[in-house]
TORPA-4810 file (N, C-alpha, C, O; in nm, 3 decimals):
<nodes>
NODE_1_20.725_1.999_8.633_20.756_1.917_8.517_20.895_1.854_8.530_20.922_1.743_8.484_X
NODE_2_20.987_1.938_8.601_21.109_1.874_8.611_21.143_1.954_8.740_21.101_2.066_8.769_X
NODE_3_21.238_1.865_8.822_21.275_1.918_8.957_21.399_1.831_8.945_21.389_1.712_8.915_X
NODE_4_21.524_1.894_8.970_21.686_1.852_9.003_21.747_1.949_9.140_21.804_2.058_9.149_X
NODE_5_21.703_1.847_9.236_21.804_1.873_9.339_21.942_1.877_9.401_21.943_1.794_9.492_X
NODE_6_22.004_1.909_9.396_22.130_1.937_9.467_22.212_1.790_9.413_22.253_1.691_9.474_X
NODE_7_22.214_1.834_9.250_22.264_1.740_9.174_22.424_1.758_9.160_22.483_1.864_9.138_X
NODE_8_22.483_1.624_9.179_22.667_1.666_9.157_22.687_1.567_9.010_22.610_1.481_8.967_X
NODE_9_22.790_1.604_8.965_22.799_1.479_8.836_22.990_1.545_8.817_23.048_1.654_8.823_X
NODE_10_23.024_1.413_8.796_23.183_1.465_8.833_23.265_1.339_8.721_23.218_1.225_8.716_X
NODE_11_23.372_1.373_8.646_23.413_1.319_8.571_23.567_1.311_8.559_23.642_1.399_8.517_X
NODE_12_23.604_1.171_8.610_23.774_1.138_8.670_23.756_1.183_8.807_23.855_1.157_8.875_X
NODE_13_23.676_1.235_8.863_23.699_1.295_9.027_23.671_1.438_9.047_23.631_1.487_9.153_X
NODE_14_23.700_1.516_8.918_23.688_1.598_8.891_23.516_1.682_8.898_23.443_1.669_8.800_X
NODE_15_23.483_1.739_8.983_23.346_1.811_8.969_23.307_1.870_8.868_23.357_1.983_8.869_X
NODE_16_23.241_1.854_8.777_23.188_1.962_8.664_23.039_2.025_8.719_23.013_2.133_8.665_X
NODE_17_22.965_1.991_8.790_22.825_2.012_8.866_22.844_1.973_9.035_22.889_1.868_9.082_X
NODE_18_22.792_2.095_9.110_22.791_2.117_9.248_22.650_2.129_9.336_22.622_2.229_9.403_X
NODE_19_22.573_2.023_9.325_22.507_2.088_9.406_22.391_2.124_9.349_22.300_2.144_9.430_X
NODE_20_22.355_2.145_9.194_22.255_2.248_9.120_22.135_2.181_9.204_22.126_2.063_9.236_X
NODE_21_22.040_2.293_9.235_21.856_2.266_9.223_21.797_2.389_9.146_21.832_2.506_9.156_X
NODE_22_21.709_2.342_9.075_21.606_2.414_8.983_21.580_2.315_8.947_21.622_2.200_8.956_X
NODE_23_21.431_2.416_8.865_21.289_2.333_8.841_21.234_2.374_8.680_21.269_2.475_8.620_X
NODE_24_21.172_2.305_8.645_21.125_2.361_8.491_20.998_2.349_8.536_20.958_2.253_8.602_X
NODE_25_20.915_2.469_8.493_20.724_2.427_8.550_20.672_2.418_8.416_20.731_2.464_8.318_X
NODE_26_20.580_2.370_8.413_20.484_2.284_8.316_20.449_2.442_8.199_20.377_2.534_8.237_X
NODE_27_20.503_2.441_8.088_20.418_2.533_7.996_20.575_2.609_7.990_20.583_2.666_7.881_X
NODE_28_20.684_2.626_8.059_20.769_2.724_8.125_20.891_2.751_8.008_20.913_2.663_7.925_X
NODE_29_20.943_2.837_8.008_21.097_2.837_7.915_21.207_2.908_7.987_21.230_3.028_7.973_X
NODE_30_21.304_2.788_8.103_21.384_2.822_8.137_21.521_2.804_8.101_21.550_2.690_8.067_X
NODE_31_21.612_2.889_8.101_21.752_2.943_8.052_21.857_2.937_8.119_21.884_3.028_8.196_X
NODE_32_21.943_2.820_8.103_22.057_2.839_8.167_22.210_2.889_8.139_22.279_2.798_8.095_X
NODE_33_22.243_2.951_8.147_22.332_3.083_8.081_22.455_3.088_8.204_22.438_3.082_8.326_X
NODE_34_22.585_3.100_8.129_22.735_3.091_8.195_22.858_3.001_8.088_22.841_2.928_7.991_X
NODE_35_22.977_3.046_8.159_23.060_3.058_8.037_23.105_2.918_8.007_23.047_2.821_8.056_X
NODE_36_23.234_2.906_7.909_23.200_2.771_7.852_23.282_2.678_8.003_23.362_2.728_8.082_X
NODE_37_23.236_2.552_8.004_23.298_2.526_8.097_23.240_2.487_8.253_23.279_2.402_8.334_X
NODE_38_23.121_2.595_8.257_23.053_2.648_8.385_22.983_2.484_8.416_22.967_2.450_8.533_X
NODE_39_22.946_2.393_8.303_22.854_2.289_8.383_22.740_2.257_8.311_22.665_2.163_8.340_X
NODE_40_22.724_2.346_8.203_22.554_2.370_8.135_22.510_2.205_8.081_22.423_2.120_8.100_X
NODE_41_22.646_2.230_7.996_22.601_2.075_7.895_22.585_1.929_8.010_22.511_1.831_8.000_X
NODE_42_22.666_1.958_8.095_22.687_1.848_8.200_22.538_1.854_8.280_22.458_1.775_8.231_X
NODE_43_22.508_1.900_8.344_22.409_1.926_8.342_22.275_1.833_8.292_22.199_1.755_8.350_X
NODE_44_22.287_1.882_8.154_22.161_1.876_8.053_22.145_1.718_8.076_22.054_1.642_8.110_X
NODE_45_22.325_1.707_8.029_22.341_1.503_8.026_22.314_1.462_8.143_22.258_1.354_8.126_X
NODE_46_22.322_1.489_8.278_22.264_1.462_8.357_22.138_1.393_8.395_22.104_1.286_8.446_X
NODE_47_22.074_1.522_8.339_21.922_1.508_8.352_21.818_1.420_8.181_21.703_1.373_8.181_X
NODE_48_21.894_1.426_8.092_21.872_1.286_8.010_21.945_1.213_8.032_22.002_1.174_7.930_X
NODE_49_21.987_1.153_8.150_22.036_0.992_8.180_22.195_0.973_8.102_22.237_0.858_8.116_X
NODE_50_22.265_1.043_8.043_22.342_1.028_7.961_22.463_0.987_8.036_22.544_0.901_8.001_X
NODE_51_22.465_1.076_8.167_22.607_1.092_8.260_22.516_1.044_8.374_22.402_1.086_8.390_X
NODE_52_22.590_0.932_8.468_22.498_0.943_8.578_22.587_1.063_8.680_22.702_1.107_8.671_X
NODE_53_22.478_1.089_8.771_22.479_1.203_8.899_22.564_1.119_9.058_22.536_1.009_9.107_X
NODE_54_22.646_1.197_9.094_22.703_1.169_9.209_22.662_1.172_9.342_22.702_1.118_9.445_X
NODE_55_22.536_1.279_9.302_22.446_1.271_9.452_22.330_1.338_9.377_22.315_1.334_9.254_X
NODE_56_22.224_1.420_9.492_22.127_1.457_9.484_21.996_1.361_9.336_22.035_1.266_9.270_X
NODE_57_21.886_1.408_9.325_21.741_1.360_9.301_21.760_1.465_9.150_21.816_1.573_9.129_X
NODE_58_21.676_1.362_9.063_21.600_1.425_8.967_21.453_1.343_8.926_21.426_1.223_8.923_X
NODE_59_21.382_1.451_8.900_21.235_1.400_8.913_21.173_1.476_8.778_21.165_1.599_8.786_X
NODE_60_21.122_1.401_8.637_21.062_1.410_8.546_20.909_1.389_8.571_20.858_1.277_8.581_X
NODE_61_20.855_1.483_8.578_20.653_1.471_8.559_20.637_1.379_8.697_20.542_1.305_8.720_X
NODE_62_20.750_1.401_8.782_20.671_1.368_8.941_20.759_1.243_8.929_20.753_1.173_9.030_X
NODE_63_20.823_1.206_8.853_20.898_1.049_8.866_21.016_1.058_8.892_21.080_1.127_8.813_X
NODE_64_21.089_0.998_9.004_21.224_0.991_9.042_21.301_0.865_8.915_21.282_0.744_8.903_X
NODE_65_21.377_0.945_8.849_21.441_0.887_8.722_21.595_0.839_8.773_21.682_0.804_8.693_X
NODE_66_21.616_0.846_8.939_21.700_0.741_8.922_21.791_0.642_8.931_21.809_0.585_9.038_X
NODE_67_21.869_0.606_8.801_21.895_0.484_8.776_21.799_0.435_8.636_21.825_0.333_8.571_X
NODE_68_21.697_0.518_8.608_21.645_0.538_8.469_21.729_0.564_8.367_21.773_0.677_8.346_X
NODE_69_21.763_0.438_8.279_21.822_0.511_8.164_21.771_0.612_8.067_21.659_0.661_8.071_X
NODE_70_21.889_0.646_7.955_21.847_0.756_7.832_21.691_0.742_7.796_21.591_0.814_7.801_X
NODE_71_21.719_0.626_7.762_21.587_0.608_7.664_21.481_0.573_7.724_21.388_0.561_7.644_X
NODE_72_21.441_0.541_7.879_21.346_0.528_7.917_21.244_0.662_7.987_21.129_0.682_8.027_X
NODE_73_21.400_0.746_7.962_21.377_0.889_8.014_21.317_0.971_7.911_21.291_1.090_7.929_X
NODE_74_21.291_0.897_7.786_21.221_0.975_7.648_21.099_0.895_7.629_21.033_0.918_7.528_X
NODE_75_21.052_0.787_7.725_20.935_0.735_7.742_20.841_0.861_7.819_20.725_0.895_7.794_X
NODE_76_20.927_0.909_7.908_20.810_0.971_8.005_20.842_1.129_7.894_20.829_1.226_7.968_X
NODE_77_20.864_1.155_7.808_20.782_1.263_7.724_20.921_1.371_7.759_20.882_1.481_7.796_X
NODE_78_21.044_1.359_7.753_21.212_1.398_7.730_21.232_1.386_7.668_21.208_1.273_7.625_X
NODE_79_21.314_1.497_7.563_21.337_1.532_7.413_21.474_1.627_7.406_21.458_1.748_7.388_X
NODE_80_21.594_1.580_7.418_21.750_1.662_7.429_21.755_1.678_7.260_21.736_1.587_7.180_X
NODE_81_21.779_1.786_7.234_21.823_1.819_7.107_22.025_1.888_7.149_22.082_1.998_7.155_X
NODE_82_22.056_1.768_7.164_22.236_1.834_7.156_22.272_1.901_7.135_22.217_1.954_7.038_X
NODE_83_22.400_1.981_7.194_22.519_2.030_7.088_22.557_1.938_7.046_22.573_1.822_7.084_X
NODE_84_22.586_2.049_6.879_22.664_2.049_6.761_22.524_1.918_6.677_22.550_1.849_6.578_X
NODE_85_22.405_1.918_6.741_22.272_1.861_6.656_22.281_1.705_6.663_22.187_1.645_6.714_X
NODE_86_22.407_1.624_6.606_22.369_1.504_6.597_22.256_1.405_6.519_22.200_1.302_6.557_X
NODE_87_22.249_1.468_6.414_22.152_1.455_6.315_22.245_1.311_6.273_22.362_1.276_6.288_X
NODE_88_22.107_1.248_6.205_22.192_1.113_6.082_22.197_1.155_5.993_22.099_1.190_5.927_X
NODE_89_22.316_1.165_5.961_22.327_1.221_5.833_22.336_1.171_5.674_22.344_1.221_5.562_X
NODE_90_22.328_1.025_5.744_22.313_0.938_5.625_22.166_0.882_5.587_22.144_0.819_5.484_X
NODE_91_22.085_0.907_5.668_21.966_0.935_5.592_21.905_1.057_5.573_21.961_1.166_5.586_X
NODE_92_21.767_1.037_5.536_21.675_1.190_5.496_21.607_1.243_5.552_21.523_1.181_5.618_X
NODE_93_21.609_1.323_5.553_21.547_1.421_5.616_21.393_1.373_5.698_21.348_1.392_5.811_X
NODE_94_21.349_1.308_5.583_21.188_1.253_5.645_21.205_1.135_5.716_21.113_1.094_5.787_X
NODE_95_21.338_1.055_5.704_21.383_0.930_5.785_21.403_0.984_5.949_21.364_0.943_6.058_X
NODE_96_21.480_1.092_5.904_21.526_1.105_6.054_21.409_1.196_6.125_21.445_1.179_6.241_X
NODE_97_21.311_1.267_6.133_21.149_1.307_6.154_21.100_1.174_6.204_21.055_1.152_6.317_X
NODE_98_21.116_1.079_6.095_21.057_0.923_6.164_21.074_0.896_6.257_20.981_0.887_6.337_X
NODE_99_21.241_0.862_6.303_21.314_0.822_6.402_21.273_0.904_6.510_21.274_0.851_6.622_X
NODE_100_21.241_1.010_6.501_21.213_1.091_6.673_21.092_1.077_6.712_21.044_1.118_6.817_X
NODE_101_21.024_1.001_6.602_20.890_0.952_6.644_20.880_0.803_6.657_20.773_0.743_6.645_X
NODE_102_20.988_0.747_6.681_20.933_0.591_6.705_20.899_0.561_6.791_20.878_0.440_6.787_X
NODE_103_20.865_0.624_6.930_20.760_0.546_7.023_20.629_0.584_7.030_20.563_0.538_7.124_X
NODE_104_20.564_0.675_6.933_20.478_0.641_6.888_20.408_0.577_6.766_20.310_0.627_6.711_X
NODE_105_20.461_0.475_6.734_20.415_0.390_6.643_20.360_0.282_6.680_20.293_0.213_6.603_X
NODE_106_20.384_0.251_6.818_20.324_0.102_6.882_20.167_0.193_6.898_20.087_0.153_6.813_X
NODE_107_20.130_0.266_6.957_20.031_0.320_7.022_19.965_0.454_6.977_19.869_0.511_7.030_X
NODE_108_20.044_0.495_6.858_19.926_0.600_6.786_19.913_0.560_6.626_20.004_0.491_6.580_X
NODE_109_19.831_0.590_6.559_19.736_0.614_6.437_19.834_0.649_6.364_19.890_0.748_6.412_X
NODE_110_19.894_0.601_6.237_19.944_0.660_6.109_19.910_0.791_6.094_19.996_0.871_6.056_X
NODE_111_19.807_0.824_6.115_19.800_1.025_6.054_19.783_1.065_6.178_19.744_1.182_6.179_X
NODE_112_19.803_0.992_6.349_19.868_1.113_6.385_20.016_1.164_6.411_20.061_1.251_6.486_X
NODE_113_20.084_1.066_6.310_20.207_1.078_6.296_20.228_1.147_6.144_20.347_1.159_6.116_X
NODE_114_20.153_1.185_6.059_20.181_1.256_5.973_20.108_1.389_5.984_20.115_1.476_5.897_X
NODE_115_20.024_1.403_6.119_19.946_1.543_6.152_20.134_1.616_6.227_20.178_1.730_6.226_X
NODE_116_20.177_1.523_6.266_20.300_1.612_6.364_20.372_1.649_6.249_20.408_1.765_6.231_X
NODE_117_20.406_1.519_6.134_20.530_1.609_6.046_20.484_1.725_5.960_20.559_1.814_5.920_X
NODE_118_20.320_1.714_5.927_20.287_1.851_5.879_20.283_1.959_5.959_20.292_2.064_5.895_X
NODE_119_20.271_1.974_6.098_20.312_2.084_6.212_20.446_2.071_6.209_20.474_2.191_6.209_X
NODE_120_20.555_2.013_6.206_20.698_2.028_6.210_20.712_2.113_6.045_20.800_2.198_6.038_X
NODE_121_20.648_2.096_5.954_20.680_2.166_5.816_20.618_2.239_5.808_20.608_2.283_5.693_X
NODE_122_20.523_2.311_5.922_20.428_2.420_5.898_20.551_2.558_5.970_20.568_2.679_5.953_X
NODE_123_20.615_2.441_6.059_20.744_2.567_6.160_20.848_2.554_6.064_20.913_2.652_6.030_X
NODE_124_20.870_2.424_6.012_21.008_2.503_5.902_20.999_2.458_5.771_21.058_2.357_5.734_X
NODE_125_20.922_2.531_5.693_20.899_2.490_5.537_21.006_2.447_5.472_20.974_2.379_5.374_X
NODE_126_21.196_2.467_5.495_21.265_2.416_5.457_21.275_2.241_5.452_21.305_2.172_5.355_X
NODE_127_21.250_2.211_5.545_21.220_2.077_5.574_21.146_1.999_5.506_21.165_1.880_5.483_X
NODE_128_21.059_2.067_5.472_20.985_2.000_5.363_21.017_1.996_5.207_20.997_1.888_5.151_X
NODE_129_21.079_2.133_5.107_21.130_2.067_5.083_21.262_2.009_5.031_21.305_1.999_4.917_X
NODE_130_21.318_1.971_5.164_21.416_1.872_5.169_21.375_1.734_5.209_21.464_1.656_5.240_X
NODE_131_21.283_1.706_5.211_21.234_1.596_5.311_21.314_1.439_5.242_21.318_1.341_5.315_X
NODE_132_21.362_1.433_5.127_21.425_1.360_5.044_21.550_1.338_5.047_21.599_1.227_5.028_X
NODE_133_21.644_1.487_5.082_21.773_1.494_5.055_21.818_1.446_5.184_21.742_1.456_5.280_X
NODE_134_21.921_1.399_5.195_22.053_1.369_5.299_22.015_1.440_5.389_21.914_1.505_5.359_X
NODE_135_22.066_1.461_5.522_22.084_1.524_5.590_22.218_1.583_5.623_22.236_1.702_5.645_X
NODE_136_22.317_1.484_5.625_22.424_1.540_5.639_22.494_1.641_5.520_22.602_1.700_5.521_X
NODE_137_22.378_1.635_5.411_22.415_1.750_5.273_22.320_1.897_5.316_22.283_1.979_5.233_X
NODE_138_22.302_1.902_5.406_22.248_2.008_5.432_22.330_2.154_5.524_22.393_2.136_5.628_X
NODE_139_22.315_2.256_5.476_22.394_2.376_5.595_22.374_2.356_5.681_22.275_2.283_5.685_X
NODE_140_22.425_2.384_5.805_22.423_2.405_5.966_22.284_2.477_6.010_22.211_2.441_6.102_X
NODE_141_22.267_2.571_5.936_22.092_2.594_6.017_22.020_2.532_5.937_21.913_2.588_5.961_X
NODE_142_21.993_2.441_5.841_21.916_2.340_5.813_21.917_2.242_5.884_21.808_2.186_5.893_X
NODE_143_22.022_2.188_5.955_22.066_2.063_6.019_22.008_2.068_6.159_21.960_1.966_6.210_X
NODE_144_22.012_2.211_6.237_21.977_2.241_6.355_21.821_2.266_6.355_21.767_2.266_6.466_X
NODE_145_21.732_2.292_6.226_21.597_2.302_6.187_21.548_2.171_6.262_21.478_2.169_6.364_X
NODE_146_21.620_2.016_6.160_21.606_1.880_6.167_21.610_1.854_6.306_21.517_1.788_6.353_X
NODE_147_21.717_1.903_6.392_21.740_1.825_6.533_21.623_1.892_6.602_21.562_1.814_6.676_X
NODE_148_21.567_2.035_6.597_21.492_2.037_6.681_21.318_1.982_6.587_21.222_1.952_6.658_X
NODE_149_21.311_1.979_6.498_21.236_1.909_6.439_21.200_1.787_6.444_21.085_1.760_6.410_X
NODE_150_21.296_1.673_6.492_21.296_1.557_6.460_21.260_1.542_6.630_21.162_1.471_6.655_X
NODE_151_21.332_1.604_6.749_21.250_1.652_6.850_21.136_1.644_6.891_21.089_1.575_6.982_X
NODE_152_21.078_1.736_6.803_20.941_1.777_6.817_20.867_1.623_6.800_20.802_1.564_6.886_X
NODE_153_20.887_1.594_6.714_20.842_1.482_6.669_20.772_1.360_6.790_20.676_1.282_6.786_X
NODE_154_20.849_1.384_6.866_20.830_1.285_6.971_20.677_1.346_7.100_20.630_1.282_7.194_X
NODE_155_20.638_1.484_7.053_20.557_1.524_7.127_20.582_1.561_7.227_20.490_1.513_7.293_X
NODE_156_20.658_1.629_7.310_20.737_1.600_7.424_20.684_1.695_7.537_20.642_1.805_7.502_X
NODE_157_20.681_1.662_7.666_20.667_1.740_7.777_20.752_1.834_7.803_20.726_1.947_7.844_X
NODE_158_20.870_1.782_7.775_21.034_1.860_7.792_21.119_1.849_7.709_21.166_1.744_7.666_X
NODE_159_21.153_1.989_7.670_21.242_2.016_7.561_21.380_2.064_7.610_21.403_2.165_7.676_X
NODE_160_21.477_1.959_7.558_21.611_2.062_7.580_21.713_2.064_7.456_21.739_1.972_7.379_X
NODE_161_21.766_2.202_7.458_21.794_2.250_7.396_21.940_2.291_7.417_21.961_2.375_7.505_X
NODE_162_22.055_2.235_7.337_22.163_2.263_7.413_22.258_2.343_7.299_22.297_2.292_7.194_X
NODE_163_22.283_2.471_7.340_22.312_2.565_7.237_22.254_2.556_7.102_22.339_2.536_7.016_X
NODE_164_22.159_2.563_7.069_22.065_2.611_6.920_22.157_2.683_6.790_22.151_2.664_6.669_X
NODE_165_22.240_2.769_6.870_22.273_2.899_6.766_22.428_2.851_6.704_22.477_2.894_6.599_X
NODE_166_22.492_2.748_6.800_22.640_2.714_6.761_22.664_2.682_6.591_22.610_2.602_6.514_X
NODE_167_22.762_2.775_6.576_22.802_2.773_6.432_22.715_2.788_6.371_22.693_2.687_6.303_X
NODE_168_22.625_2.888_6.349_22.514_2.988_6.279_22.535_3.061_6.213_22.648_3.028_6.177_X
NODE_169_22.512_3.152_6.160_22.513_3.263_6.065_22.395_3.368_6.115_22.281_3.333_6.082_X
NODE_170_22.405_3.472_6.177_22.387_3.575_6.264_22.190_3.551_6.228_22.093_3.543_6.304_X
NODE_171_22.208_3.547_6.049_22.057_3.572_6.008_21.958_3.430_6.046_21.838_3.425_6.070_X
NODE_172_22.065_3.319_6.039_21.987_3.208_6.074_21.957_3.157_6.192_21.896_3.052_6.214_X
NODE_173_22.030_3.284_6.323_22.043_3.211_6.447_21.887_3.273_6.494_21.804_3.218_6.567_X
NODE_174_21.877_3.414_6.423_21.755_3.481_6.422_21.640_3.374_6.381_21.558_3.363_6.472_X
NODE_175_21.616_3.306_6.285_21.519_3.214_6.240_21.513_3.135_6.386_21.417_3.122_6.462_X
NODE_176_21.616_3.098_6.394_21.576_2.941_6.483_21.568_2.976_6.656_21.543_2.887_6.737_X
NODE_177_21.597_3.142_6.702_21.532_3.199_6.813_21.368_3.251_6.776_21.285_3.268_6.866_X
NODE_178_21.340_3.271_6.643_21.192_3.305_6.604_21.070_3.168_6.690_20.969_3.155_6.760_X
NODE_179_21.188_3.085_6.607_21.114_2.927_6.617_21.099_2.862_6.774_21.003_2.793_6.808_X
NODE_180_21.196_2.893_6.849_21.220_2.887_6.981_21.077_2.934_7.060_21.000_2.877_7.137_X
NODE_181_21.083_3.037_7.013_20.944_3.164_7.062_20.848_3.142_7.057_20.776_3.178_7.151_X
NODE_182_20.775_3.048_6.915_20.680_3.030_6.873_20.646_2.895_6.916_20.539_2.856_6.869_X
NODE_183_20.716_2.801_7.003_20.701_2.692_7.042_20.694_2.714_7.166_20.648_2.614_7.221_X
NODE_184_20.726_2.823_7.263_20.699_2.885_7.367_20.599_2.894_7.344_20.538_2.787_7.348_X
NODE_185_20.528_3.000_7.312_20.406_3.046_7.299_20.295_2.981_7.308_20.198_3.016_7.375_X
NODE_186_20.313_2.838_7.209_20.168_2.717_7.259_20.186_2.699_7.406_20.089_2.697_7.482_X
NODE_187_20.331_2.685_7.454_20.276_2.641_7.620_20.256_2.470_7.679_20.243_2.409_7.785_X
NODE_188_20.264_2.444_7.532_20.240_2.310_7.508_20.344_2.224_7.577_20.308_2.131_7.648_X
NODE_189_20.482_2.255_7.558_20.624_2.183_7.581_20.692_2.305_7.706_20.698_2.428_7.703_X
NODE_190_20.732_2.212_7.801_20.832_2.273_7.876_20.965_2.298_7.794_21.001_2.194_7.739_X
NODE_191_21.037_2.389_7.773_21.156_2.416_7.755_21.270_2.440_7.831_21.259_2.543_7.898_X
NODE_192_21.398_2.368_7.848_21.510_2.432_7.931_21.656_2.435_7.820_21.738_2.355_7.774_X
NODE_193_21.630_2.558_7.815_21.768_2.601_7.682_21.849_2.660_7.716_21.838_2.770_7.770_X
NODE_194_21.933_2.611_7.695_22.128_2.640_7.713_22.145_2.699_7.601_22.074_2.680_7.502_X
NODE_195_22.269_2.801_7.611_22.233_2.892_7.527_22.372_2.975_7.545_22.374_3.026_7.657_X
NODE_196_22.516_3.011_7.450_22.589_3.106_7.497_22.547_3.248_7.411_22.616_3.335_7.462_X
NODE_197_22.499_3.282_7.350_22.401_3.407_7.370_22.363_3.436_7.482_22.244_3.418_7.508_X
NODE_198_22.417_3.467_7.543_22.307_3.527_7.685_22.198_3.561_7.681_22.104_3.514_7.744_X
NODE_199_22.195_3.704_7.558_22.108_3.793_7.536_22.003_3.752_7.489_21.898_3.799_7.531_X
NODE_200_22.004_3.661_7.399_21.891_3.605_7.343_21.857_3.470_7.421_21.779_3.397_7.359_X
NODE_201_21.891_3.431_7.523_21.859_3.346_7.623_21.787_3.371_7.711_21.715_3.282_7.757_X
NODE_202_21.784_3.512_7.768_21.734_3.558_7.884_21.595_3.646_7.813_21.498_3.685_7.879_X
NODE_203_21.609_3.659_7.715_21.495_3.765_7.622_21.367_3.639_7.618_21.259_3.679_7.659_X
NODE_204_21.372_3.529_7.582_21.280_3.436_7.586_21.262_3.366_7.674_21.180_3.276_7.658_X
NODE_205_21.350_3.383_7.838_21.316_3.319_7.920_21.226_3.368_8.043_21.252_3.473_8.102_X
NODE_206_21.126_3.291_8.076_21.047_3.304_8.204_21.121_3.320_8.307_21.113_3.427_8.369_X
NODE_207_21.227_3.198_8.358_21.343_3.213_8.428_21.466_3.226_8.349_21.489_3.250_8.231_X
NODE_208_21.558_3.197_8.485_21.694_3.179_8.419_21.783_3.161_8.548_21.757_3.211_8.657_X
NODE_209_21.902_3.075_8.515_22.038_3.037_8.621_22.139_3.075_8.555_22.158_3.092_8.435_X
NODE_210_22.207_3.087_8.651_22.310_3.134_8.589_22.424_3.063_8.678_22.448_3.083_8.797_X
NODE_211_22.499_2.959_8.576_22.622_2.829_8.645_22.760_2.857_8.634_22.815_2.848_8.524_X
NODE_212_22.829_2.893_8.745_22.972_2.912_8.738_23.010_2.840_8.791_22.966_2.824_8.904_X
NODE_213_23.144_2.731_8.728_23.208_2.682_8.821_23.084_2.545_8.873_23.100_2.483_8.978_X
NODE_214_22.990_2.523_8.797_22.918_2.373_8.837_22.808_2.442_8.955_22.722_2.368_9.002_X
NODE_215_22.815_2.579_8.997_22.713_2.583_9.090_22.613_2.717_9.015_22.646_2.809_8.939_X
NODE_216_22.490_2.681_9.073_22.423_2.818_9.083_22.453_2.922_9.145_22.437_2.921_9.267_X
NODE_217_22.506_3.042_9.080_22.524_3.165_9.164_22.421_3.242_9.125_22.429_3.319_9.221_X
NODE_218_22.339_3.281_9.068_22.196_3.357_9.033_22.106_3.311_8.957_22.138_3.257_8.851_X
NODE_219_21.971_3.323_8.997_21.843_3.311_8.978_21.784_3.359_8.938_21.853_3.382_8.839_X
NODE_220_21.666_3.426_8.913_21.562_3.486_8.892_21.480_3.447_8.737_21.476_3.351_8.660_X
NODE_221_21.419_3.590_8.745_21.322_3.589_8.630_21.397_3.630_8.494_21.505_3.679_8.530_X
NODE_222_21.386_3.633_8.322_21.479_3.623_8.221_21.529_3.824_8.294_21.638_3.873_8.324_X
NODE_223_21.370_3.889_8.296_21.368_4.020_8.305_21.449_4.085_8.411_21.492_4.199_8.397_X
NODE_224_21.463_4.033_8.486_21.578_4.039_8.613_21.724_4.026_8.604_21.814_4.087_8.662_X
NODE_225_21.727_3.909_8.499_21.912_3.910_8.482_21.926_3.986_8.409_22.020_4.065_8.419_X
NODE_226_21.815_3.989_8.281_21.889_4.080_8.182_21.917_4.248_8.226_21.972_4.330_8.153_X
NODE_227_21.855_4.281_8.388_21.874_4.420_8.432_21.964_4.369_8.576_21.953_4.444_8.673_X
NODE_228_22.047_4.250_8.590_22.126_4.289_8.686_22.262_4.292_8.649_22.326_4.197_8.605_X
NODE_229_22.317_4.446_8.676_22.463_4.456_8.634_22.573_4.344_8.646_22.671_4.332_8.572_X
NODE_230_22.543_4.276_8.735_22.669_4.181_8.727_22.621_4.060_8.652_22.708_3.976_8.630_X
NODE_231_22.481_4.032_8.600_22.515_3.982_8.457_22.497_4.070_8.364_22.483_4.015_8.255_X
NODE_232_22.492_4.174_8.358_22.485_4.252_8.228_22.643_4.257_8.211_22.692_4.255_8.098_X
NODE_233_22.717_4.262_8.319_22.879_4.329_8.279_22.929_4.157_8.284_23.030_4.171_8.216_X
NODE_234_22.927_4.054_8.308_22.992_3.964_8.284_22.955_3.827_8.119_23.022_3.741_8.063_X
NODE_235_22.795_3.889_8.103_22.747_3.800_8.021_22.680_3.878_7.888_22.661_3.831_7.776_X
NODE_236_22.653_4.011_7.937_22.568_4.044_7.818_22.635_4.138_7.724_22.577_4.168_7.620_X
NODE_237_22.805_4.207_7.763_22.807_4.281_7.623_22.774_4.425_7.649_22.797_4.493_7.750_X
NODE_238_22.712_4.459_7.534_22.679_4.544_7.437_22.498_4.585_7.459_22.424_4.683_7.450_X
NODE_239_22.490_4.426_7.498_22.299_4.339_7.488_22.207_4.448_7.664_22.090_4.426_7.697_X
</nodes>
């Protein structure tokens, strides 16, 4: 579903990414986990067209993307939900749901664009109802509901997810890793989520990388990091 080879992306001259390859497979929820700094977000922008890459290939659903911009990169079924959300906050709630669905309006059916926002309000009943109010009048895990909501919206092959939990409230970061899970579970959407939780990064992941310093230094499966001591003693804590 997604393949990034020996991608560099460097900013003033400066390297922030070395080199990365990994892959997201079709149905998959992979986790990329390391401290702040390491490359994650750079990365992400990378691979939605945001920052271009200094060397190496990235390939969306078999398509070499590039020189593909942002938005043509959310044609082929790419869906970045940011840090810190990026919601509009000057419209509503059901405006901005709209907006993550506007490329399907040339080419699908009115109700099957109101079959998605009733599956987006079936995962977060808050949303609904707010579907009226502001967005930017809403708490921080309401706001982060919307971004990955408004997401969804677009139907997407690939989901990314770039820290979920930032500036949360312990009980709400719990909701929106519930929600994480349960969108795993269809199989439906590839996922690749960034994440400084470790613990709860590697608990829902199939895989996982782990980026220091712009490169990959470990791999494996979520069940593997979360039992290898040198990420348990550098990333996990307590976890």
């Amino acid at each position: 579903m997604l393949k990034v080879n020996n991608v560099g992306v460097s900013y003033g001259g400066i390297k922030a990414v070395r080199g990365v390859t990994m892959e997201l497979r079709p149905g998959e929820l992979v986790s990329l986990i390391g401290s702040n700094g390491s490359g994650k977000t750079s990365l992400l922008r990378a691979i939605s067209g945001l920052v271009d890459v200094d060397q190496g290939s990235i390939f969306i659903d078999g398509k070499d993307v590039a020189g593909v911009p942002a938005h043509e990169r959310v044609k082929l079924g790419l869906a970045h939900c940011p840090e810190a959300r990026k919601i509009f906050g000057q419209q509503s709630v059901m405006d901005n749901l709209l907006l993550g669905a506007f490329l399907r309006f040339k080419k699908e059916k009115k109700s099957e664009i109101e079959k998605t926002i009733d599956e987006v309000f079936a995962i977060f009943p808050k949303l609904k109802d707010r579907q009226t109010q502001l967005a930017g009048t809403m708490s921080g895990g309401e706001q982060q509901m919307l971004a990955i909501g408004r997401a969804l919206m677009l139907k997407p092959k690939i989901l990314i997810l770039d820290e979920p939990s930032m500036g949360l409230a312990p009980v709400v970061i719990d909701e929106v890793f519930n929600v994480i899970g349960r969108i795993k579970e269809t199989r439906q959407t590839s996922i690749l989520l960034v994440e400084q939780l470790a613990y709860r990064a590697l608990q829902l992941a199939d895989r996982a990388y782990v980026l220091e310093q712009g490169v990959v230094r470990i791999e494996g499966t979520g069940a593997e990091l979360q039992n290898s001591p040198e990420v348990r003693s550098a990333y996990l804590g307590g976890h």
